[in-house]
C-alpha positions in Angstrom: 0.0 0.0 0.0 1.0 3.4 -0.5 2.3 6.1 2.0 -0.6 9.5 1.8 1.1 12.5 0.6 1.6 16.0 2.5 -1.0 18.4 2.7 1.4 20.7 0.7 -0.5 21.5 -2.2 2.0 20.2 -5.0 2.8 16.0 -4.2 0.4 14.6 -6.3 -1.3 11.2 -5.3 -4.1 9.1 -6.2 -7.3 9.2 -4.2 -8.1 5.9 -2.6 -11.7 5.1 -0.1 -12.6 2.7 1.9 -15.6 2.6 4.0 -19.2 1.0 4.1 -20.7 2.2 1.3 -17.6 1.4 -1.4 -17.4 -0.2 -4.3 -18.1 -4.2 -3.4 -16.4 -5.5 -6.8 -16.9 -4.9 -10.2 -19.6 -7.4 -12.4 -18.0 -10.6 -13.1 -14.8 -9.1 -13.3 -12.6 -10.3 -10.5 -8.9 -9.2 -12.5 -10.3 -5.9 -12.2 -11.9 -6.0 -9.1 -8.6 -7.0 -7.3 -6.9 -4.2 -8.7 -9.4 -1.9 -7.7 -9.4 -2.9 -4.1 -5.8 -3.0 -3.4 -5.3 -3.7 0.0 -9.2 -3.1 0.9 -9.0 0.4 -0.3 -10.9 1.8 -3.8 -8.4 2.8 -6.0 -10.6 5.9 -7.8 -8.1 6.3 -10.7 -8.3 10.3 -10.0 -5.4 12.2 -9.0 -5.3 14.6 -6.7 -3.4 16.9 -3.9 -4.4 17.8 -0.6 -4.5 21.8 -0.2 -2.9 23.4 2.9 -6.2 23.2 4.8 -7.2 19.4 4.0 -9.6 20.1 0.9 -8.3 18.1 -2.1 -8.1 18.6 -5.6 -8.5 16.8 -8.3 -6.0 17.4 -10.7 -6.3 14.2 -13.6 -7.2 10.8 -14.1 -4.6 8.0 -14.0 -6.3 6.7 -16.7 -7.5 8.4 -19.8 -11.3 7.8 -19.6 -13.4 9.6 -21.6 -17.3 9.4 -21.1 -20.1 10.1 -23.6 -23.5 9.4 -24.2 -22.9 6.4 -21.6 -20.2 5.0 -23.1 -16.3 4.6 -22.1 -13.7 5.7 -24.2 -10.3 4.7 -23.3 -7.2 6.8 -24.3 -4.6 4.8 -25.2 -1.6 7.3 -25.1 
């Protein structure tokens, strides 16, 4: 598991949840469910830094998703 990153504004890190209401697993994909839920955590793909006074902002995606019309586009860069 990763080590969180300091509220300094700049050390970028990717968002990760865990709680009771979380992502259970994704439909009858276990390879992807497993990666998702590294260590009991939900990996969100966003990344993000935490602002001097805790708020955090999103900054990009670790993935290239693109959303339209209800379907997924992924960027393969």
């Amino acid at each position: 598991m990763s080590e969180p990153v300091p509220a300094d504004g700049t050390t970028i890190g990717e968002i990760a949840s865990r709680g009771d209401i979380t992502l259970m697993g994704c439909l009858y994909d276990p390879v992807v469910t497993d990666c998702a839920l590294a260590g009991q955590w939900f990996w969100t793909g966003d990344l993000a830094v935490i602002e001097h006074d805790g708020y955090i902002e999103i900054k990009d995606r670790s993935k290239g998703i693109i959303i339209s019309g209800g379907e997924y586009f992924v960027s393969r860069n």
